[in-house]
N, C-alpha and C positions, 0 to 999 in steps of 0.2 A: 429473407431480407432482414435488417437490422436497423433498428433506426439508433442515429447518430447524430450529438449535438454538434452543430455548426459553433464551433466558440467563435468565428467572426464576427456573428450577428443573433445569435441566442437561439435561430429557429432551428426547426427540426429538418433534414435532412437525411433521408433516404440510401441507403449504399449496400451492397451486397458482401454478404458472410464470405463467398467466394468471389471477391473484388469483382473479376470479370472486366474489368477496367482498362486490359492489355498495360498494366502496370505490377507486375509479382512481386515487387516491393513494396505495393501499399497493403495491407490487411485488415481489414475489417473484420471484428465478429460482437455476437450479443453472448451475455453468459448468465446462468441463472441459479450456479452451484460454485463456493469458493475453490472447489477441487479446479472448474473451470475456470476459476480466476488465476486462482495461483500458477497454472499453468504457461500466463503470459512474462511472470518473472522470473529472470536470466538469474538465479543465484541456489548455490547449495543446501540443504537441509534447510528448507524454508518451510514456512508455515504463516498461515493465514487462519486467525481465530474471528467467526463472526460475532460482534458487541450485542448489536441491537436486536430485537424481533422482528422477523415478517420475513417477506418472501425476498428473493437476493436476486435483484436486475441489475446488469451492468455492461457496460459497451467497450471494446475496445479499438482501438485505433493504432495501428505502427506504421511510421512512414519512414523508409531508409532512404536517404539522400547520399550518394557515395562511399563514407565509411560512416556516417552516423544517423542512430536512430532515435526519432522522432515519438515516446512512445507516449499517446494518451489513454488514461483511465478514468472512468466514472463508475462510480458505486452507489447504492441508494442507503445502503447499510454502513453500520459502522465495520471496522473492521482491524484489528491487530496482525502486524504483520515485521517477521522475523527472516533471517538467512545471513548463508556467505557468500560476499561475493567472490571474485577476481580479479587480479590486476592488470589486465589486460584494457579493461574499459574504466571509464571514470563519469559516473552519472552524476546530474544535477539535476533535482526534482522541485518543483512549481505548483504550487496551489492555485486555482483558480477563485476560488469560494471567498467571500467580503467577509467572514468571521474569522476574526482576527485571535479564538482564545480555545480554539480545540481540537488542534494539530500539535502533535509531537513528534519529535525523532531524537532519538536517543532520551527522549525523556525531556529535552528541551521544547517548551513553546515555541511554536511557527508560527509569523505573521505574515499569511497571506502576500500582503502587500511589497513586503520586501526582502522577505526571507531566500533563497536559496537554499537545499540541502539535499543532503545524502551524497555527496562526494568523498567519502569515506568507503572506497570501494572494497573495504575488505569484509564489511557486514552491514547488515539493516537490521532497522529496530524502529518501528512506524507503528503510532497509534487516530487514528483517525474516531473520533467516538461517534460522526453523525455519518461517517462516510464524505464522498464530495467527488471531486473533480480534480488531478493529478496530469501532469505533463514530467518524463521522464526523458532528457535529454541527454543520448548514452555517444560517449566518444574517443573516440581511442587513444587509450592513452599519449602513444606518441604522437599520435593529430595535436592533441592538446598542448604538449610539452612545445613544440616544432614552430605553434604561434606562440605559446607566454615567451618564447624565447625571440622571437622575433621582435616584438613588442616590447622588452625587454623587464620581464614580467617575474625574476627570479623568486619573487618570496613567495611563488604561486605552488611553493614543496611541498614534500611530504607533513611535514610541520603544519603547512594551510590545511593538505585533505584530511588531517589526524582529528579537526575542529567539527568537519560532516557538515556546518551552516553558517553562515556568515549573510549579514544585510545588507543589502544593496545600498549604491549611492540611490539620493533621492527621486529621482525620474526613471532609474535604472528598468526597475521592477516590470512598467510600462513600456518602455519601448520593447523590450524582452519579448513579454505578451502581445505589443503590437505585432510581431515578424513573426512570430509563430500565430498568432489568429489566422496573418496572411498566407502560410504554408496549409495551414489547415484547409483554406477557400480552397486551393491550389488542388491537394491532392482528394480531394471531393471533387470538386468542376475540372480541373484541367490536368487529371492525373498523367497522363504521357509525357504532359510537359518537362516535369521532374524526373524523366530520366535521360533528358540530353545532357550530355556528356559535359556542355559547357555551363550547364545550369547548376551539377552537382557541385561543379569546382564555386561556381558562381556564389552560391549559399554555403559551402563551406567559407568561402573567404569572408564571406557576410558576416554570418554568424556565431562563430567562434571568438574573431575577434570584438563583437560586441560584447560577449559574453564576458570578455576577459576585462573588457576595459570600464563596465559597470563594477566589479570587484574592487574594493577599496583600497589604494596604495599605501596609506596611512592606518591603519589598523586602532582603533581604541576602544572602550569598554561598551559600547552602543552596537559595534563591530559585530558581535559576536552575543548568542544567546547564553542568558542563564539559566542552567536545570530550573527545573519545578520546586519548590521548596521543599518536598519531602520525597524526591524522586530516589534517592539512596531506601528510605526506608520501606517506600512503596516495591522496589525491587527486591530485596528481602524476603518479604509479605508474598509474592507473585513466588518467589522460587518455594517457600514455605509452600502455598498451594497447591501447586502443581507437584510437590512430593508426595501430596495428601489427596491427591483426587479418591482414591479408593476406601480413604479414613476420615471418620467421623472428623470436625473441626470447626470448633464455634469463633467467634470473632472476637471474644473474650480470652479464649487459648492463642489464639493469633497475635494478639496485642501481646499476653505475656510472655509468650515463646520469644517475642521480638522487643521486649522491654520498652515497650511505647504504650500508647494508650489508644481504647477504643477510637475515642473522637479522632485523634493522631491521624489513624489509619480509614475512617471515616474522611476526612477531609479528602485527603490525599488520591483514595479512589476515587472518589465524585469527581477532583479537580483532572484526574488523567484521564481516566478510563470515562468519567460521565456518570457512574454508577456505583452504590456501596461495593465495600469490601465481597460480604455476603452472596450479592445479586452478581459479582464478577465470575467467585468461584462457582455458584449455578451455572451459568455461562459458559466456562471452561471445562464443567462437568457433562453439559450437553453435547457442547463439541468434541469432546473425548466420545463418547456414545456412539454419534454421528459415522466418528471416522472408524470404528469401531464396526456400525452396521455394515459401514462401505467396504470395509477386509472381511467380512464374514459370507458362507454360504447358506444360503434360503434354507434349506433342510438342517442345517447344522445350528441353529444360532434360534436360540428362544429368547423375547426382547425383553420378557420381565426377568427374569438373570442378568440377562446384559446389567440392564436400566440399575437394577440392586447394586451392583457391583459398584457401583459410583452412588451409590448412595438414594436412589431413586426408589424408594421401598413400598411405592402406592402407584402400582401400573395405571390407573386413572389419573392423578395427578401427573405422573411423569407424560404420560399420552399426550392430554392438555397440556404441559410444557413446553413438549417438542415441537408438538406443532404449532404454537406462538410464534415459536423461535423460530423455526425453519421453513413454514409456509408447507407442510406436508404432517401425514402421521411416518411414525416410524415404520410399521408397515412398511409404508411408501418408499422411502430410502432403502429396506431390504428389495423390496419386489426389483426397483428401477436397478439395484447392482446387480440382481441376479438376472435380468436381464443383457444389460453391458456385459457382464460374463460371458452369455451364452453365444453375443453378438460375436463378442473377439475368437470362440475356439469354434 
């Protein structure tokens, strides 16, 4: 079993990993490993980096109504998250969470309340630094085109999707969240219901064009988010690191490799990521390890070389890191792969 938050009414609600529901379009599972999460994203060469410490609970929820899926996520952790997609589909993604200042995508602030994004189907780039609650509304592209066009919706181009987020008219945001809380009720209690045939057309007709008609016909500078103030240089800074996982690199080298200044890059992490410069590339260095233990064979793979190689040069400190981080020793991460191994051959 899996417990799963009811967003209708905040409680907790009960539902099976393997639905069981005599409904094969709803999916339920719990996860407890980002390998597990990342699993439920439709996009290429993606990657999910965990932010915060501790151990990684998370639910998920996909509800397909006809040609479009319904898909919620909750995470307890923070987490960064990358890929490419397709242009087949055309997602619009929804914050559930009342904090309005620690969601990003493409490096722009999300605010909860009236944001819309990630319709930019051709990549993602998602930083959530507390983690939250996520609703992924995936639809095919020509479903989607078939009503702007009906509706007579043309500026809704490639030009709109190139932008990834735009803010709702003012009530929008809510009524949005009101019809999907009620689908949520729906495929919990009354999962069979959603797949008669007249119900799929029914909520496709519903929903799309609500969807279409909260998007602002008038476009002006409220419209549309502004990056982060130092999201150029913070980008930079992150590609600089990630060259460097295996090389020494102080944050004094980083500022001057990047012609900016400590504090500069100081602010800028804290304001994105939640966390210094420093404590990111710790971070990124654990999670390189990580994925490292999980491609490695138990007899082949000794953790204090691993660990060294990224810069971990005190098997007792790096021990105590990991398992901050990750809610296990590394050990544990070899033992459980070489397990999973042994389960698949």
């Amino acid at each position: 079993m899996s417990v799963l938050r009811d967003i209708k009414n905040s409680k907790i609600t009960q539902a099976e990993d393997d639905p069981g529901t005599g409904n094969h379009k709803i999916v339920s599972k719990s996860f407890t490993d980002v390998d597990n999460f990342k699993a439920f994203f439709e996009y290429k060469n993606k990657e999910i980096i965990q932010l915060t410490p501790g151990s990684l609970q998370g639910e998920f929820l996909s509800i397909q109504v006809g040609d479009i899926f319904f898909v919620y996520n909750q995470v307890n952790q923070g987490f960064q998250f990358s890929g490419d997609g397709g242009k087949e589909y055309i997602s619009f993604a929804i914050l559930w969470s009342e904090n309005e200042k620690e969601y990003y995508s493409f490096r722009h602030p999300v605010e909860p309340q009236r944001t819309v994004f990630g319709f930019n189907n051709t990549e993602a780039h998602e930083i959530f630094p507390q983690g939250g609650a996520l609703t992924h509304i995936i639809i095919p592209v020509q479903t989607f085109d078939a009503y702007a066009d009906q509706l007579q919706r043309h500026d809704l181009d490639d030009n709109f999707r190139s932008k990834n987020h735009v803010n709702l008219l003012p009530t929008g945001m809510k009524e949005i969240k009101d019809y999907l809380k009620q689908l949520v009720w729906l495929a919990v209690h009354k999962p069979t219901w959603l797949e008669k045939p007249y119900i799929e057309k029914l909520v496709t007709d519903d929903f799309v064009p609500l969807l279409i008609s909260q998007i602002p016909i008038k476009f002006n500078s409220k419209s549309f988010l502004k990056p982060s103030r130092r999201s150029k240089l913070i980008a930079q800074a992150e590609k600089k690191m990630l060259a460097n996982l295996e090389k020494p690199l102080t944050l004094k080298q980083l500022a001057e490799n990047l012609g900016s200044s400590s504090c500069a890059l100081s602010f800028g992490f804290k304001d994105l990521f939640g966390v210094s410069p420093m404590r990111y590339l710790k971070v990124r260095r654990l999670n390189a390890v990580r994925q490292h233990l999980k491609a490695s064979e138990l007899e082949n793979c000794t953790i204090a070389i691993l660990a060294s190689e990224f810069g971990f040069y005190s098997p007792s400190h790096f021990t105590r890191d990991y398992k901050t981080m990750f809610g296990e020793l590394p050990s544990e991460t070899l033992r459980k792969t070489a397990k999973a191994h042994g389960e698949r051959s």
